[in-house]
NUDO-960549 format. One record per residue (C-alpha): x, y, z; residue in one letter; residue number from 1. Coordinates in nm, 2 decimals, always signed. Example, Ala and Ser with C-alpha at 12.3 -4.5 7.8 and 13.67 -1.06 7.14 Angstrom:
// residues 2
<rec px="+1.23" py="-0.45" pz="+0.78" residuo="A" num="1"/>
<rec px="+1.37" py="-0.11" pz="+0.71" residuo="S" num="2"/>
END
This chain:
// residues 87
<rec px="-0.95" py="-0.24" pz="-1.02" residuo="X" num="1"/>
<rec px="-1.09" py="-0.14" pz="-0.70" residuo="X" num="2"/>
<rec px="-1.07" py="-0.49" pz="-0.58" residuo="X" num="3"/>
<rec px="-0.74" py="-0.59" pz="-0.67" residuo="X" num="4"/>
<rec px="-0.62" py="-0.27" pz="-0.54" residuo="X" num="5"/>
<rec px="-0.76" py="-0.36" pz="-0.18" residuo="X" num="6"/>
<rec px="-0.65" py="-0.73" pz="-0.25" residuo="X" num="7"/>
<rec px="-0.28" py="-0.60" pz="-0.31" residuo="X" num="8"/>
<rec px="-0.28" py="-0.38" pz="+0.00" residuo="X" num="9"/>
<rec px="-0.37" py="-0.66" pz="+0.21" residuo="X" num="10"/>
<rec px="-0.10" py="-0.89" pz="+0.13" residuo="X" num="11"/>
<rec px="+0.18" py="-0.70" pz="-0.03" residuo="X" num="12"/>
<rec px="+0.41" py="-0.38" pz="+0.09" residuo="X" num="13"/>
<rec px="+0.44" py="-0.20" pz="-0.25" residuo="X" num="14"/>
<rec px="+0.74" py="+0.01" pz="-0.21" residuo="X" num="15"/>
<rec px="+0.69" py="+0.18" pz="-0.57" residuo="X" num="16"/>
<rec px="+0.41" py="+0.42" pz="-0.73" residuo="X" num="17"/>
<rec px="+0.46" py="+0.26" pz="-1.03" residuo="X" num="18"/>
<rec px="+0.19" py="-0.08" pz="-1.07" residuo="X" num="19"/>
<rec px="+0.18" py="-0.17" pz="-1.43" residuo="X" num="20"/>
<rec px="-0.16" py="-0.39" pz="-1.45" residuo="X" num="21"/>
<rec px="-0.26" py="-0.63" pz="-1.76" residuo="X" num="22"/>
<rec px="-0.59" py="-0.77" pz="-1.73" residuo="X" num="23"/>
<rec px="-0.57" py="-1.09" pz="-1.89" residuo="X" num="24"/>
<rec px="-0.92" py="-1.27" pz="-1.81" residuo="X" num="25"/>
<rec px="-1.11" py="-1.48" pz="-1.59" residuo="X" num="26"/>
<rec px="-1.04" py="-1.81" pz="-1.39" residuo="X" num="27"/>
<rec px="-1.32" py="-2.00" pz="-1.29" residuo="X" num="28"/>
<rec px="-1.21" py="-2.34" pz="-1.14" residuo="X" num="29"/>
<rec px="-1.50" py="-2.47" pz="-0.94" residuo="X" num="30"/>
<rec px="-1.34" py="-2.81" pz="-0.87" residuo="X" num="31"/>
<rec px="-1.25" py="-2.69" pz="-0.51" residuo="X" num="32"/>
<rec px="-1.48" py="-2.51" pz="-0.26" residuo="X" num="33"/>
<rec px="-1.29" py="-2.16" pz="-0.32" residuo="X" num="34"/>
<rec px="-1.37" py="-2.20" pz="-0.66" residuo="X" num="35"/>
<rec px="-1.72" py="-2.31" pz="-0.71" residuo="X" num="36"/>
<rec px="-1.82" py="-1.98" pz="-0.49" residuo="X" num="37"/>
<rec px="-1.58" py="-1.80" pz="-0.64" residuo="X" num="38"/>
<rec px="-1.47" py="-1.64" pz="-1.00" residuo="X" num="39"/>
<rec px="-1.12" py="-1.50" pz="-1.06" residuo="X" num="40"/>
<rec px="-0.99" py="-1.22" pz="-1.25" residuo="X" num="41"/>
<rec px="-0.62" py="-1.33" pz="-1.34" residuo="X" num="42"/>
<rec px="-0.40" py="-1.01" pz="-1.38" residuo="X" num="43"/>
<rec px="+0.01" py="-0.95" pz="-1.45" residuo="X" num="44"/>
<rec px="+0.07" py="-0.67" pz="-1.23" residuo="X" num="45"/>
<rec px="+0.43" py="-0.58" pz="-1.28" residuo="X" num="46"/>
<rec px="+0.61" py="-0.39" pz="-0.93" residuo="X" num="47"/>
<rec px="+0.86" py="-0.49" pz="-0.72" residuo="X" num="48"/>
<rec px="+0.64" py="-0.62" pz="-0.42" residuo="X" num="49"/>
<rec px="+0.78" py="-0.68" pz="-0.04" residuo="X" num="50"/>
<rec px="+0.60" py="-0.95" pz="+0.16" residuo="X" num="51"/>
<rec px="+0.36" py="-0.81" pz="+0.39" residuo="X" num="52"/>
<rec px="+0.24" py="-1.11" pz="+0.61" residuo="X" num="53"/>
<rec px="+0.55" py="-1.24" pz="+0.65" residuo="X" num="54"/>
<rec px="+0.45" py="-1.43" pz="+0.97" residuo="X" num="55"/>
<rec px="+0.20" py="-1.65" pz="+0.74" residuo="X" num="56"/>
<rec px="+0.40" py="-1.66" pz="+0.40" residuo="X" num="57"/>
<rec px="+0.71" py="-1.82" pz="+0.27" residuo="X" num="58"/>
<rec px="+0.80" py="-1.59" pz="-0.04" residuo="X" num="59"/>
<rec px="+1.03" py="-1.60" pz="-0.30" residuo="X" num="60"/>
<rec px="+1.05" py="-1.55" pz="-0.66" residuo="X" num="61"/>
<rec px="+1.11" py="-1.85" pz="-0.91" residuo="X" num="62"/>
<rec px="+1.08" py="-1.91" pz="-1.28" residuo="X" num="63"/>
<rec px="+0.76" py="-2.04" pz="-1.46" residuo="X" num="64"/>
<rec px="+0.93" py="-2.33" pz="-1.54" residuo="X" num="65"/>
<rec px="+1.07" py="-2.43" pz="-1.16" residuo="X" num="66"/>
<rec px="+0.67" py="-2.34" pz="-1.12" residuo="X" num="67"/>
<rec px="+0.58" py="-2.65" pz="-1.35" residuo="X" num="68"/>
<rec px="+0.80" py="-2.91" pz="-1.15" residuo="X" num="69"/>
<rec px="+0.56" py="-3.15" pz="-0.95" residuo="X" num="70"/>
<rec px="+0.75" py="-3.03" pz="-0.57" residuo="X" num="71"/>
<rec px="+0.61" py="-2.64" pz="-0.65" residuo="X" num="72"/>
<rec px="+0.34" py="-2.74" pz="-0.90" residuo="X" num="73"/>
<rec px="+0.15" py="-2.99" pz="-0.65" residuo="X" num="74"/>
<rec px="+0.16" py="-2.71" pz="-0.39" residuo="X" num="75"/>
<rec px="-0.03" py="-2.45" pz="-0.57" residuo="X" num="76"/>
<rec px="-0.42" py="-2.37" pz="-0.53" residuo="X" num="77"/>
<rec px="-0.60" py="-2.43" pz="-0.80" residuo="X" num="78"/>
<rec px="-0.65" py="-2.07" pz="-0.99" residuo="X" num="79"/>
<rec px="-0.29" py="-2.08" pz="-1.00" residuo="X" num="80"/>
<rec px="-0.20" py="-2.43" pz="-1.12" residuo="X" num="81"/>
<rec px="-0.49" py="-2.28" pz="-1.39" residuo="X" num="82"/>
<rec px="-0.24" py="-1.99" pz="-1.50" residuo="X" num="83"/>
<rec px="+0.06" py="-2.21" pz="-1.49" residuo="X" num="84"/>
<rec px="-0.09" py="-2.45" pz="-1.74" residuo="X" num="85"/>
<rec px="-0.18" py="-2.18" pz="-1.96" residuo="X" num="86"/>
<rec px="+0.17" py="-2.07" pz="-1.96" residuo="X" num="87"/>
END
């Protein structure tokens, strides 16, 4: 919890004290370099986040299923496209 705390204040302005967190598992997609070093703990964190690196993101909110359509789909990195086709 520590982690994803610190990983949440890095990228995202919470403007709420409420952070509902559901730990749902792990991720470990080592068929890219991120992920063969790496092991992820996939989480549903329900707030109402504000973009803090605004300079290096382009955020918005979609759907799961706009998510699936090969134009978003193909963009993802892999841990993600991992959640998606779980979902």
């Amino acid at each position: 919890m520590e982690n994803l705390d610190r990983e949440l204040e890095e990228e995202l302005d919470i403007q709420s004290d409420f952070m509902n967190v559901h730990i749902k598992g792990c991720v470990n997609g080592d068929s890219d370099e991120v992920g063969r070093v790496h092991i992820g703990v996939l989480a549903d964190v329900v707030l109402a986040p504000t973009v803090r690196e605004t300079e290096q993101l382009h955020v918005f909110w979609i759907t799961s299923d706009k998510l699936k359509r090969p134009e978003m789909y193909n963009r993802l990195e892999n841990w993600s496209k991992i959640y998606v086709d779980m979902y």
